[in-house]
Phi, psi and omega in degrees: 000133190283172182233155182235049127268065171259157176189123167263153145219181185195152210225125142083009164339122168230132155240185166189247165194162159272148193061021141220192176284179186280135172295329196195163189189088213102012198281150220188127177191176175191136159216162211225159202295148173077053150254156181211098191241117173294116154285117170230141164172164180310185185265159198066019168300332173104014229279299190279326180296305164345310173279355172279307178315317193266016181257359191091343196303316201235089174343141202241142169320312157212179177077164193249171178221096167262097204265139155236069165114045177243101183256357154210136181261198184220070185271110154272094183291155173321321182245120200254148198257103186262149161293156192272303199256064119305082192318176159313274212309319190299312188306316173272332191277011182255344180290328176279324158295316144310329168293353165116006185288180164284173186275330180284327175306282164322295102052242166317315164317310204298286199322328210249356161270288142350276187329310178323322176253006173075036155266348176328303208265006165287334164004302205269298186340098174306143171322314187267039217204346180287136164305173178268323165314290180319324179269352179274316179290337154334284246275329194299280186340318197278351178259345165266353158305312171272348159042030186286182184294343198218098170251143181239129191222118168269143170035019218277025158241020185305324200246057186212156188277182178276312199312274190332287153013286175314311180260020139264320185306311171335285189293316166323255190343330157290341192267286185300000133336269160318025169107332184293167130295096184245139188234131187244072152359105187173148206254328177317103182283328180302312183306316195299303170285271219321337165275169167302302175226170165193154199252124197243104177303008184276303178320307150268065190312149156295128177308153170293322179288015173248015179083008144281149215291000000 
């Protein structure tokens, strides 16, 4: 359940690799629950490593990551990851199960969150069995099924027509309705108005003595 004092901040950030240069550096934002936030910048920008730093996954070079009232984070990745002989509707109905609902409940939850996503008739469907469009918007469905405090979303309009394309920024935009932090990793000009804010790594270049141009 989102809370709604969840807040990240983030202060004086640098990340890189060893034996190259820093993808970014100084980088400094704080955002709060029912935010929607664009990560933009070119590729190789550091766009998805960012959201690794802030999910805890990737240790950051210099700078803090600070969480306030965040006790579940979300990840939708670029590629989307699924049980292969799942269904759809399984996939969005175990998260409402776990919240203690009944299975017929959960169930319905899943069917009416789907639909949402123009999943209805895919419902019965195992996950490998899914289009990659079909499977990205799954992985949405199945986050707003989980509503956590914090969602982190790579790319989640690469493989979508602009119509599809359109009704995940929609829901992206519901979800941090209800309360989440949502920071949406994306190259996607449509997604980029669709936020609130945005945060543009161009913006924060690696200093020259880091090995930046």
């Amino acid at each position: 359940m989102t809370t709604t004092d969840a807040r990240i901040n983030v202060n004086g950030l640098a990340h890189g690799f060893p034996g190259g240069a820093r993808l970014f550096e100084d980088l400094a934002f704080g955002f709060g629950s029912g935010d929607i936030v664009a990560i933009c910048g070119p590729s190789g920008s550091g766009k998805s490593t960012l959201l690794s730093i802030l999910a805890g996954w990737e240790e950051p070079v210099a700078g803090t990551v600070t969480k306030q009232s965040i006790d579940s984070i979300g990840w939708v990745f670029q590629n989307p990851h699924g049980v292969t002989h799942r269904t759809a509707v399984d996939h969005v109905a175990f998260p409402f199960l776990t919240k203690g609902l009944t299975r017929a409940a959960s169930d319905a939850r899943a069917r009416e969150v789907l639909a949402a996503f123009g999943l209805k008739e895919v419902a019965e469907r195992p996950f490998h069995a899914l289009s990659g469009g079909e499977a990205q918007r799954l992985m949405l469905a199945r986050a707003v099924a989980i509503a956590p405090d914090l969602l982190l979303v790579d790319e989640p309009t690469a493989q979508l027509d602009q119509m599809t394309a359109r009704t995940v920024n929609a829901t992206l935009r519901s979800i941090a309705d209800g309360g989440s932090i949502v920071l949406i990793a994306t190259h996607d000009k449509g997604t980029r108005e669709a936020c609130e804010y945005v945060v543009d790594l161009a913006d924060f270049p690696p200093r020259a003595e880091d090995g930046g141009d």
